[in-house]
NUMI-910364 format. One record per atom (N, C-alpha, C, O): residue in one letter; x, y, z. Coordinates in steps of 0.05 Angstrom, whole numbers, plus 5000, padded with zeros to 4 digits. Each point is the difference from the previous one (the first is absolute). Layout:
BEGIN
AXYZ ...
This chain:
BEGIN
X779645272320 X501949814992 X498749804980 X497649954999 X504649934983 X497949794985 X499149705008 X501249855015 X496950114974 X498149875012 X500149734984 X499350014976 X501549735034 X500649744978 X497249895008 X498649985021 X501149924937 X497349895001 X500649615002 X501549914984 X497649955029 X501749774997 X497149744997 X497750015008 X503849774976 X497249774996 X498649875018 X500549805013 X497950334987 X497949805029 X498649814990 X499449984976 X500249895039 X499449715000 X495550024993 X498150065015 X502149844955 X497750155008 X498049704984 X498350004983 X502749835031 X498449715005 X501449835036 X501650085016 X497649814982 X500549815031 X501849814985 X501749905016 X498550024959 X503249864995 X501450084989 X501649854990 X498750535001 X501550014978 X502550105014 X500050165018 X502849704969 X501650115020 X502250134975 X502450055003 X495849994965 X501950244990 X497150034976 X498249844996 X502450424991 X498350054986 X501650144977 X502150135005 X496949844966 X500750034977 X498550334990 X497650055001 X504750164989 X498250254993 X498649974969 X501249974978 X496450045027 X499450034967 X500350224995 X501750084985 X496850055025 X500150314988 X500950145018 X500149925023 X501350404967 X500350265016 X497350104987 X499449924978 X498750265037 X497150114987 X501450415003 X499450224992 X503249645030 X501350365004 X503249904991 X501249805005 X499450484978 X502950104999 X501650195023 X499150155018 X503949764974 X501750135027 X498550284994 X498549984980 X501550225029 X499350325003 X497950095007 X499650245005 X498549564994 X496350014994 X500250015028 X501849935015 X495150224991 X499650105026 X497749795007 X498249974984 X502149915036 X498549735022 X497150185007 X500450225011 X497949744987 X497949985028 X498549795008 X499349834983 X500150145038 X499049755017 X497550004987 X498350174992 X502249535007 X497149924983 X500549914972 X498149864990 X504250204992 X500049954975 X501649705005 X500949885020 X499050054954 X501049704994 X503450104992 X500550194985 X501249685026 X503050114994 X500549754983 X500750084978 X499149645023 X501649774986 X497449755006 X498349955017 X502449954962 X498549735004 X502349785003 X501949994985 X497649805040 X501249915007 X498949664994 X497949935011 X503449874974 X499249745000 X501749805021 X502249894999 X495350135020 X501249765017 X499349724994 X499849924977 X499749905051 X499749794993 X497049814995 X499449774992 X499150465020 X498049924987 X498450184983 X497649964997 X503350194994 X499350264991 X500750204984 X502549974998 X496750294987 X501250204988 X498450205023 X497649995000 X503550145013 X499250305013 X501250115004 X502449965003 X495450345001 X501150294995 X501150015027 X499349855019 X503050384984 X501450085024 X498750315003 X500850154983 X497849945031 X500150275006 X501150225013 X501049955022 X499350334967 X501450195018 X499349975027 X497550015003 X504349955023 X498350095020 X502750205013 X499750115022 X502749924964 X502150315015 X500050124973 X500849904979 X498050375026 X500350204982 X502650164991 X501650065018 X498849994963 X503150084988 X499749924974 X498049904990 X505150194993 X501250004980 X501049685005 X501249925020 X498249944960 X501349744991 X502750104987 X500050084976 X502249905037 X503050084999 X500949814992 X501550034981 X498049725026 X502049824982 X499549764999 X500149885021 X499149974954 X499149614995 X502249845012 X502050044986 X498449845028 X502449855000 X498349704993 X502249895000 X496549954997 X498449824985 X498650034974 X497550004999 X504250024978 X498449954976 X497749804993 X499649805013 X499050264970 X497649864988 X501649634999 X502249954990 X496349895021 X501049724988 X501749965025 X501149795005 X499150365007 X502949915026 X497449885022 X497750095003 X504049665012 X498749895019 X502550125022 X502450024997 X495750045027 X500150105019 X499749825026 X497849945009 X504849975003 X497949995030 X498550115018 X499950244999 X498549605023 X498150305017 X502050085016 X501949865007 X497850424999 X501750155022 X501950084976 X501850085014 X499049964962 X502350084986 X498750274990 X497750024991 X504350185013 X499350224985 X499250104965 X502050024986 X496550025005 X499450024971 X499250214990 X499050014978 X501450215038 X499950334994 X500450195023 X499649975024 X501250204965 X500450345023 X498150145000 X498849954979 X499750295040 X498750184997 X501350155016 X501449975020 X497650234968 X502150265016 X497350295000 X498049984987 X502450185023 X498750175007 X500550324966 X502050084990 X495749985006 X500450234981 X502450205010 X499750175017 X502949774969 X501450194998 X502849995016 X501950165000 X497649535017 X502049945015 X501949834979 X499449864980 X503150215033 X502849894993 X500149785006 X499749975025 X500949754961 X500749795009 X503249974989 X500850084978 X500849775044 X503149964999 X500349834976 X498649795000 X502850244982 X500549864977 X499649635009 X498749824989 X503850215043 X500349705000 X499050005019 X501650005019 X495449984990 X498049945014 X499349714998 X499149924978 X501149975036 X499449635005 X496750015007 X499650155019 X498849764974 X497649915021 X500249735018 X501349804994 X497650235023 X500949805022 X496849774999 X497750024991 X504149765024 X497649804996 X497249955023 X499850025024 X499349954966 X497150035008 X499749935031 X498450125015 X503649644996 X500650125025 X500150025014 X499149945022 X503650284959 X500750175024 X499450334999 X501450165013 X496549924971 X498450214989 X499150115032 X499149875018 X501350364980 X498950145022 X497050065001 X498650074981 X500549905045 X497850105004 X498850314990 X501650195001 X496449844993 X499250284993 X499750175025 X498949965022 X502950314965 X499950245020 X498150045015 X500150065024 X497849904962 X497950085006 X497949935019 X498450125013 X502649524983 X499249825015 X500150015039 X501849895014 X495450285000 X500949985027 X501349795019 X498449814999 X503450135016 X501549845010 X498449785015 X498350095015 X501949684986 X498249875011 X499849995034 X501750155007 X497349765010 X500049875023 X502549805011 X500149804986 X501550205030 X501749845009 X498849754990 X501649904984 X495749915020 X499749874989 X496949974993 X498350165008 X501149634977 X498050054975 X498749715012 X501249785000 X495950275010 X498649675002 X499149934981 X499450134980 X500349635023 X499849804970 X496950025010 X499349925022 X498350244952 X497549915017 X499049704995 X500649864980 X497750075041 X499049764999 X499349894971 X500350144980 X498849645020 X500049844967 X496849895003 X499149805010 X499750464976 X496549934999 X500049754986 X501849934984 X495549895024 X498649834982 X498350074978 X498050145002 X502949764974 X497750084981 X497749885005 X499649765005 X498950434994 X496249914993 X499949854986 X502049984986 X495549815009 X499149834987 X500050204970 X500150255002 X499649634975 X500550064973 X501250234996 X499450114979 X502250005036 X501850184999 X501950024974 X501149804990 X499150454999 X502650004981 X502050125006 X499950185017 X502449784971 X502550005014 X500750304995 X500650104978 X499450065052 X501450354990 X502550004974 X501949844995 X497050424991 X502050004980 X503150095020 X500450125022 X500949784961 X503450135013 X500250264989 X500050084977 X500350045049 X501150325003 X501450064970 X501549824992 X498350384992 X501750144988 X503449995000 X501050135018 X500049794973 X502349975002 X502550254986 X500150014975 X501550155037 X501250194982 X502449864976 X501749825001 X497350374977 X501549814974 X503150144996 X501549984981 X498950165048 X502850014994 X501250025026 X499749785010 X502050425013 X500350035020 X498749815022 X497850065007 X503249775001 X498649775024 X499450265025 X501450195008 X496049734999 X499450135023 X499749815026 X498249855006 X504550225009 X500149785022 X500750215032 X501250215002 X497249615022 X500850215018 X503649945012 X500849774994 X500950375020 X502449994999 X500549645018 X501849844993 X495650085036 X499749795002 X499849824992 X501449815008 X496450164967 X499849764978 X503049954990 X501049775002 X500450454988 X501550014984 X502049805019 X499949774991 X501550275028 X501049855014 X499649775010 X501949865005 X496150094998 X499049654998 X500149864977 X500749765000 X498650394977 X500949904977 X501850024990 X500149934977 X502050175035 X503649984997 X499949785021 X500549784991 X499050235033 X501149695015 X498649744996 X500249795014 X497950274962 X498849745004 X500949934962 X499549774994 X501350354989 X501049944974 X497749974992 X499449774995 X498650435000 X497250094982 X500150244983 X500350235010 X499749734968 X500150164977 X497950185007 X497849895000 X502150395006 X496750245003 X499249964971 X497850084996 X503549834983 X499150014981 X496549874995 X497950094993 X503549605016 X498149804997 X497250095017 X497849894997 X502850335021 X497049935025 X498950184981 X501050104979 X495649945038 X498650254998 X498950085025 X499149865019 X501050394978 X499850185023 X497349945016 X498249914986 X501350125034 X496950015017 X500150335003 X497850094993 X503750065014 X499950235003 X499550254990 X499050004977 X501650275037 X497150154981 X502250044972 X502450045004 X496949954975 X500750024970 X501949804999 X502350024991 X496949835018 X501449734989 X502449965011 X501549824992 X499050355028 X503249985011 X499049805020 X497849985010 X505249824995 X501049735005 X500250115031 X501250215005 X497749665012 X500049975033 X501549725017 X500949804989 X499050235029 X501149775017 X498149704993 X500949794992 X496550275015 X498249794992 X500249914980 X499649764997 X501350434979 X500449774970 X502149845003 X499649784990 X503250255022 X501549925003 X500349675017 X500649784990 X498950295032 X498049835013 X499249774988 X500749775004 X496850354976 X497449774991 X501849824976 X499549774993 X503050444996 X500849944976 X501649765021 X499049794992 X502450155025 X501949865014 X497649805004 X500849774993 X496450225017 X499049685006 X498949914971 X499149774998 X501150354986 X498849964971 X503149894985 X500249954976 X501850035042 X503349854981 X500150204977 X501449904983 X498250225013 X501450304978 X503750035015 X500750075023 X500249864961 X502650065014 X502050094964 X501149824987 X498750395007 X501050094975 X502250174998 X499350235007 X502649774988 X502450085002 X501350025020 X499849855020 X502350404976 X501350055030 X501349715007 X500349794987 X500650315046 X501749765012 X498849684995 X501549814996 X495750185004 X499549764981 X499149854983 X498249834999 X503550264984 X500149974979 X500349804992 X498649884984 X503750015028 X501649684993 X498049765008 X500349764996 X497350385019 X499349745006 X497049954980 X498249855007 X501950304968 X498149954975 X501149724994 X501849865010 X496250114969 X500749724986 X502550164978 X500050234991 X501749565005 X502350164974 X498050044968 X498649824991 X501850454995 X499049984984 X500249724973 X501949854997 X495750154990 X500449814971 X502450014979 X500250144980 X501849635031 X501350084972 X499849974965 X498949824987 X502150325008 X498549984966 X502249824990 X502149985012 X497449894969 X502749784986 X501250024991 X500050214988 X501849645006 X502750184988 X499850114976 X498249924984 X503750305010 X500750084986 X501949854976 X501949845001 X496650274976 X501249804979 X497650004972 X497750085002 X503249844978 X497349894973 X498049965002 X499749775009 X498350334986 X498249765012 X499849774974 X501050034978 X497549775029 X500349804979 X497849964981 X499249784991 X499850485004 X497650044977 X501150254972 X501450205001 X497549704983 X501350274977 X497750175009 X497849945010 X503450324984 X499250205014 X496550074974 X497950125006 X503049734963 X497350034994 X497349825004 X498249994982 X501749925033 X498849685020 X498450115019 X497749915002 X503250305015 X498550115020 X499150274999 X501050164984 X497149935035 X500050304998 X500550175036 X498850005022 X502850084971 X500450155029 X498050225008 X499650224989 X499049665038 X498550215023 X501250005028 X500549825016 X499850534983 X501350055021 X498349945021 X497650064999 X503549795024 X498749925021 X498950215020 X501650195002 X495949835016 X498550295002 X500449965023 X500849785008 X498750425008 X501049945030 X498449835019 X500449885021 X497450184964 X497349695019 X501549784990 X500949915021 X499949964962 X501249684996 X503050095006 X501549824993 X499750365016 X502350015012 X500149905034 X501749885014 X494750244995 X500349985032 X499349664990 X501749825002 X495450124988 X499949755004 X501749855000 X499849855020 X502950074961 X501049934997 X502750035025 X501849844996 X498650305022 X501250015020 X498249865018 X500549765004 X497450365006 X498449915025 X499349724993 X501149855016 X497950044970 X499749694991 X503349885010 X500249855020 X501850234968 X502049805000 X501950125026 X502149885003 X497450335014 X500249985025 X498449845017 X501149895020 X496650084976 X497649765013 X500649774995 X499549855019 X501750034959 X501049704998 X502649995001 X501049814987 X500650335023 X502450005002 X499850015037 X501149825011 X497950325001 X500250105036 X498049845007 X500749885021 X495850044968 X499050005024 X499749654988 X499949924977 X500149915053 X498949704995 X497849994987 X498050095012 X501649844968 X497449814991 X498949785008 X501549865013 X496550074984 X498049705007 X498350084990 X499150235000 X499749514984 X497649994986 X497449765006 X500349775007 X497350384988 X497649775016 X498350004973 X500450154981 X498449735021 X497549984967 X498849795016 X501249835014 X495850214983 X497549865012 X498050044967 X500550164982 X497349635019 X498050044981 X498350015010 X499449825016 X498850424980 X497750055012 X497949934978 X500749984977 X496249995034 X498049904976 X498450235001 X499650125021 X499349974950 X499250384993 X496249934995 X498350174999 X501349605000 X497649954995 X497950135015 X498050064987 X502150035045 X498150075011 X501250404999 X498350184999 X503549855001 X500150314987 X500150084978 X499850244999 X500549624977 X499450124973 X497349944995 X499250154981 X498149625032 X497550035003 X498750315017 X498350144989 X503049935041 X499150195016 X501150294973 X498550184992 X504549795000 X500750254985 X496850054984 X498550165012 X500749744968 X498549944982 X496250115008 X498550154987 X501049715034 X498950035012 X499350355009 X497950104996 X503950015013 X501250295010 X499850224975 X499350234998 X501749534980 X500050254975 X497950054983 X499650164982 X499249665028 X497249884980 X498150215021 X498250114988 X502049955039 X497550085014 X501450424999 X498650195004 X503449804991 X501150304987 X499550134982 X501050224998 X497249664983 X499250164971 X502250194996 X499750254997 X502349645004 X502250254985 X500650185017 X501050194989 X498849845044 X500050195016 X503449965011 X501250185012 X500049594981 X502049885003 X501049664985 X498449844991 X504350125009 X500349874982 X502849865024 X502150125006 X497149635004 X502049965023 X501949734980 X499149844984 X503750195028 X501749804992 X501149875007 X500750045023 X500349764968 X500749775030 X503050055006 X501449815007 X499550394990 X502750145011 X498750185027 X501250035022 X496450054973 X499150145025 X499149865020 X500550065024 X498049714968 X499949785020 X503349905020 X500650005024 X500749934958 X502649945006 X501350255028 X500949975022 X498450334957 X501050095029 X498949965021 X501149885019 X497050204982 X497749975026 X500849725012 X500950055022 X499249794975 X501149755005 X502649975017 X500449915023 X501050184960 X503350045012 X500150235021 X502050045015 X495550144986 X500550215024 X499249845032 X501249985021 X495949944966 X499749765031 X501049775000 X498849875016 X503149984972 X502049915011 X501350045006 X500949825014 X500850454985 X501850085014 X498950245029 X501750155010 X496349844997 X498250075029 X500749655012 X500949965023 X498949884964 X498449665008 X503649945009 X500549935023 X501850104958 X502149945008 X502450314993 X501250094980 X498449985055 X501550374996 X503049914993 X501350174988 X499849615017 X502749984999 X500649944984 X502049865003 X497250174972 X499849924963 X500450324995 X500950044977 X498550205040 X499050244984 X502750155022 X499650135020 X503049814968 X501750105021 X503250144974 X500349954976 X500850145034 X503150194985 X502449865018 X500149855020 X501350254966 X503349935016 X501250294996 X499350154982 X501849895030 X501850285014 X502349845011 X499549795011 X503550304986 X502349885015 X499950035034 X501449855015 X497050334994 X499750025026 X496449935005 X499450055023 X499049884966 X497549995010 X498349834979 X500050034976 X498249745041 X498049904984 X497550225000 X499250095021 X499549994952 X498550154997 X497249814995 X499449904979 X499050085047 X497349844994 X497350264995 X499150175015 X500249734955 X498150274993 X498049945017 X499849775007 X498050455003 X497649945013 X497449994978 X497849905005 X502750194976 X498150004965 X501449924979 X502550014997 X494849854979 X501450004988 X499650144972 X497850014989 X505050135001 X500650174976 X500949874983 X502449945000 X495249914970 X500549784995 X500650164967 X498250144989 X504649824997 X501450164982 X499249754979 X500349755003 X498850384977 X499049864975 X501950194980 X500250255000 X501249504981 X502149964979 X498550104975 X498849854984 X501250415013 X498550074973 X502250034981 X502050095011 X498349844958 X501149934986 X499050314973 X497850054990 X504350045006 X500650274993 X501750014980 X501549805002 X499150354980 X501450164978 X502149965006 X500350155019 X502249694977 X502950025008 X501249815025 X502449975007 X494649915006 X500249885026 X498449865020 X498849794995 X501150305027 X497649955015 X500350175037 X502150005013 X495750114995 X499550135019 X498549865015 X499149794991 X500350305043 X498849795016 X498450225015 X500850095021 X496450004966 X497450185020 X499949815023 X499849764997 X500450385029 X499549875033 X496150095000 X498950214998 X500149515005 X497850075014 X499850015030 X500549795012 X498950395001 X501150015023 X496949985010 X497950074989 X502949785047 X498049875015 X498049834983 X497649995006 X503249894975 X498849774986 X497849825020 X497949894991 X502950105034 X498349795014 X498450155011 X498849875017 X500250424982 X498350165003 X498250034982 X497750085007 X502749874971 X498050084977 X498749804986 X501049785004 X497050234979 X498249824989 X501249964979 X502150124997 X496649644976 X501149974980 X500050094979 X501549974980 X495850265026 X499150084976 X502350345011 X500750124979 X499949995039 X501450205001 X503349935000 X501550195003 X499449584993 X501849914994 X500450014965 X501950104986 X496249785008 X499649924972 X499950314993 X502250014988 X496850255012 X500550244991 X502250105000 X500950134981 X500849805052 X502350214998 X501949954988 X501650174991 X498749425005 X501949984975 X500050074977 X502050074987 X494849905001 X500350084971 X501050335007 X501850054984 X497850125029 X500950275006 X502250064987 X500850114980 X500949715052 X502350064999 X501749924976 X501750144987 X497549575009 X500849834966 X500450204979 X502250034988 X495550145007 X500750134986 X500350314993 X499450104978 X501750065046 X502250205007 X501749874984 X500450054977 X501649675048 X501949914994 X501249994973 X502350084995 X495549804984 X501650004967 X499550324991 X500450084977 X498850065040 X500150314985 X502450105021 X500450255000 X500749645011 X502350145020 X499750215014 X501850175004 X495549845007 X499250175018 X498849955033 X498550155013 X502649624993 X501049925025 X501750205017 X502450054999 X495450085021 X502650065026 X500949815015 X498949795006 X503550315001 X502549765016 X498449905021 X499749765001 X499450375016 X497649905022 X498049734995 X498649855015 X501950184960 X498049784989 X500549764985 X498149854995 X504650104997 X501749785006 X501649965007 X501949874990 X497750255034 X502749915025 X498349965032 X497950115006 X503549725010 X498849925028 X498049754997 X498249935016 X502649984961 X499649665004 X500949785020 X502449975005 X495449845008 X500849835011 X500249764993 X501449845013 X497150084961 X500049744983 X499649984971 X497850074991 X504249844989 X499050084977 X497349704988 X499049825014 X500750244963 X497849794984 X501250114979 X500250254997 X500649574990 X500549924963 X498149864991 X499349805012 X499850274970 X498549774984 X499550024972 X499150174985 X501749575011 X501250014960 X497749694990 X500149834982 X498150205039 X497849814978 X498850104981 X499749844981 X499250445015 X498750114976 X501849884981 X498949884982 X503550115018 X501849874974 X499749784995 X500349934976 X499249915042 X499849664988 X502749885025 X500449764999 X501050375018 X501649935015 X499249865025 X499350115021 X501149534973 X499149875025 X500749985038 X498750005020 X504649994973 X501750125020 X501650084998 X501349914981 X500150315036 X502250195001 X501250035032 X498850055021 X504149914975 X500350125024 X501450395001 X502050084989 X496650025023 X501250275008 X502150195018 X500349895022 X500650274977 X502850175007 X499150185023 X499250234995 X500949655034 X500250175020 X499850304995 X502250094994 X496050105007 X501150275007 X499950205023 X498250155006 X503949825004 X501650095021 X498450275004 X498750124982 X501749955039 X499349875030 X497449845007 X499449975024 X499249944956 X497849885012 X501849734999 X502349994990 X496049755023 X500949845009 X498549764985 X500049825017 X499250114968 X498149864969 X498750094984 X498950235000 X500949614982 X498950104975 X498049694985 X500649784991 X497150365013 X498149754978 X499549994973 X498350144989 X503649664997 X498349914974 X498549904990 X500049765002 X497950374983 X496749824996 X500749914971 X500650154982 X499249565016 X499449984971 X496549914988 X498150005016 X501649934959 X498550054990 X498049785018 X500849875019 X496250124969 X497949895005 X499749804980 X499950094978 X499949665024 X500049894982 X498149675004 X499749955024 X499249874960 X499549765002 X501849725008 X501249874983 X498850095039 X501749755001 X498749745013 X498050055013 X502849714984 X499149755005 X501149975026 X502449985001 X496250015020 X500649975029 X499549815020 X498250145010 X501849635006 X499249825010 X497750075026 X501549955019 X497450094986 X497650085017 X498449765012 X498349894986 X502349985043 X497949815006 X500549744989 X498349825003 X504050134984 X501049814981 X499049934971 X500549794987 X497850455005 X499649994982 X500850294982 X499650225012 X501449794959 X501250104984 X498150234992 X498149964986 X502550285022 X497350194991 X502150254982 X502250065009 X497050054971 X500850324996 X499150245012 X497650054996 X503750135018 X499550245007 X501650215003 X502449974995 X496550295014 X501450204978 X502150075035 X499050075021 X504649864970 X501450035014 X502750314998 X500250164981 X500649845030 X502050265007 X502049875020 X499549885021 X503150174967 X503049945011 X501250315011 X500650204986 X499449775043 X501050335016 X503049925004 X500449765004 X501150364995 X503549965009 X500250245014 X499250204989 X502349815046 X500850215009 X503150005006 X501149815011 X499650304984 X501850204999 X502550105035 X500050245004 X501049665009 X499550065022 X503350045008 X501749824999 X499050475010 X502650075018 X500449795019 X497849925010 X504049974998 X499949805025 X500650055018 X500049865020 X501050444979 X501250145028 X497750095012 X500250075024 X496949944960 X498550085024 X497349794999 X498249945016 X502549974956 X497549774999 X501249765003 X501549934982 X498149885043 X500749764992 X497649784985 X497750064995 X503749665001 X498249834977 X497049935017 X497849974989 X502850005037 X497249955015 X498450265008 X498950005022 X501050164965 X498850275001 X499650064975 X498150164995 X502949774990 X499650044965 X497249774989 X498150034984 X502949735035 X497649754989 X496850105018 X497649964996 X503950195024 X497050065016 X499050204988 X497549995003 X503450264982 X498650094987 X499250034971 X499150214991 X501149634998 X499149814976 X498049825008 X498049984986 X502349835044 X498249875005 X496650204996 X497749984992 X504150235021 X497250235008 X499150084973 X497650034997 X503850014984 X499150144976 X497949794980 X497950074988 X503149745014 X499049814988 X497349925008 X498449914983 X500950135041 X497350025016 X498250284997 X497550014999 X504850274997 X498150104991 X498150104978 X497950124996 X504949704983 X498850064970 X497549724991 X498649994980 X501749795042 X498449764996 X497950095015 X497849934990 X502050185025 X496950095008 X499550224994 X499850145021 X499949994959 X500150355004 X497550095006 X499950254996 X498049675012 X497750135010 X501350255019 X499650254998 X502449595024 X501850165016 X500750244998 X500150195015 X500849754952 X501250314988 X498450285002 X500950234998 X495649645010 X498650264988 X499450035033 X498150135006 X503149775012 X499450185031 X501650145010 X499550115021 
């Protein structure tokens, strides 16, 4: 029978994706493993691969068409089989399980939830199939009564097929994507009216908007539209860590080159060990208090900006901090970031002092529960002891959900931060 290929979700926020390319025509024969379409999501251009073998029977998503996930965007059919003229493909689902697929167990245990090891990196995510959802007939039903798109998950199971436990983990993790609830999303962005606009059309130049500043531009103005804001800004004094930075780089002969963004994280990781209820999510049914922290740094990219998670930050040193950003930093502007690797953040860091930017306040991103803005380093005239001294100061602003941060938990961990970037000897234990 034929087999619908449909858009999977192939970032942790993309909830439609744009076809750039077909790399196959309708009639062309599939094998697993080849690149069928390149797909631009939202943070990204990537390839989709064969993984059901067949005749590509029929495009129903042209080049340039945006797609939601779970919507069908091609047929495959088997060498030589008949497909019904008015053949519907069905949505992702409600796509049947594969034949093939042995029947599961009455029921499926969720296994236990290991602790990661100290400097641990985060398992890559299972393989995901780029067309047919592989779900067992259990999952499938939990995620019909609980209104979870199979689109959005990924599988734990063997070839990536979707089990009870993803379902599950996806429900304490607030994934709640289509289906019955649906209604309880934020309402999409509306665009403005329709009408002139009030520029001559030879004045401007039109760029089509790409689907990374399509999500930003949703997820930002869902975040200041749904979640409470509150804002804190403290000045911390940089004198005794831009001496220790210096110090560090001077005894490295070039073996490393540390920055005071890496200080900063390290900083903000043991403050948030020093105050855990700063390092927490909101879910409509559950406060999510992280036990580490996965500290997501705002790298600034071609079209936008992406957020690499350094994960267990308060496990690692500065100088292995200081590598994995420049790492990941720069994947990121080559767009060769796996999703694993900026997604499962527990706190973001912005920071726009390299520009000359003194203070800023920043845009919640959901589900973490704050976000820090560092501005620049700079000379200011300060009262000290009652007498008037200059020294080299930094303005932090956080950022804070109030549904799970309140203001006396936000000042206590700022209190903390501020202590650890004023003493940082700290930093290097």
């Amino acid at each position: 029978m034929p087999i619908d290929l449909f858009m999977t979700q192939l970032s942790p926020t993309m909830t439609e994706g744009k076809i750039a390319r077909w790399l196959k025509k309708e009639g062309d024969a599939l094998v697993s493993g080849d690149v069928m379409a390149e797909i631009e999501t939202d943070k990204a251009t990537m390839e989709m691969e064969v993984v059901d073998e067949g005749i590509l029977h029929r495009i129903i998503a042209d080049e340039g068409a945006t797609v939601g996930v779970g919507t069908a965007i091609a047929v495959i059919a088997e060498d030589g089989e008949e497909v019904p003229a008015d053949y519907q493909p069905a949505s992702a689902q409600d796509a049947p399980a594969a034949a093939s697929e042995p029947a599961p167990a009455p029921t499926e245990p969720t296994p236990p939830a290991a602790t990661p090891a100290p400097q641990a990196t985060a398992p890559a995510a299972p393989e995901r199939s780029s067309g047919r959802i592989k779900a067992s007939p259990l999952a499938r039903r939990l995620a019909k009564q609980k209104g979870i798109n199979l689109a959005a998950i990924t599988g734990s199971g063997p070839n990536g097929r979707i089990v009870r436990a993803d379902i599950e983990q996806a429900m304490r993790r607030g994934i709640n994507i289509g289906g019955a609830a649906a209604a309880t999303t934020p309402p999409p962005v509306r665009p403005l009216p329709a009408g002139p606009l009030p520029y001559h059309e030879d004045e401007f130049e039109r760029i089509e908007n790409s689907m990374m500043r399509k999500a930003i531009a949703r997820r930002l103005s869902e975040s200041k539209q749904h979640v409470p804001h509150f804002y804190l800004s403290v000045d911390v004094a940089m004198d005794r860590l831009m001496d220790l930075r210096a110090q560090l780089n001077d005894a490295a002969n070039g073996t490393f080159k540390l920055s005071v963004n890496d200080f900063i994280i390290k900083a903000v990781a043991k403050a948030l060990v020093d105050v855990p209820a700063a390092n927490a999510a909101w879910t409509e049914t559950h406060t999510l208090m992280h036990k580490h922290a996965h500290i997501s740094v705002a790298v600034a990219i071609n079209g936008g900006l992406i957020t690499p998670v350094i994960r267990f930050a308060e496990q690692k040193g500065i100088v292995d901090i200081s590598a994995e950003v420049k790492e990941l930093a720069g994947r990121a502007r080559e767009g060769l970031l796996k999703p694993e690797e900026y997604s499962g953040g527990t706190f973001s860091i912005s920071n726009l002092g390299m520009y000359g930017i003194s203070q800023f306040s920043a845009i919640v991103n959901p589900p973490e529960g704050a976000i820090l803005a560092v501005g620049a380093t700079e000379e200011r005239a300060v009262a000290e002891n009652g007498v008037v001294v200059v020294k080299k100061m930094m303005t932090l602003t956080l950022s804070c959900d109030h549904r799970v941060v309140d203001g006396a938990v936000g000042a206590e961990f700022m209190a903390a931060l501020k202590k650890q970037i004023e003493c940082p000897a700290g930093l290097l234990i």
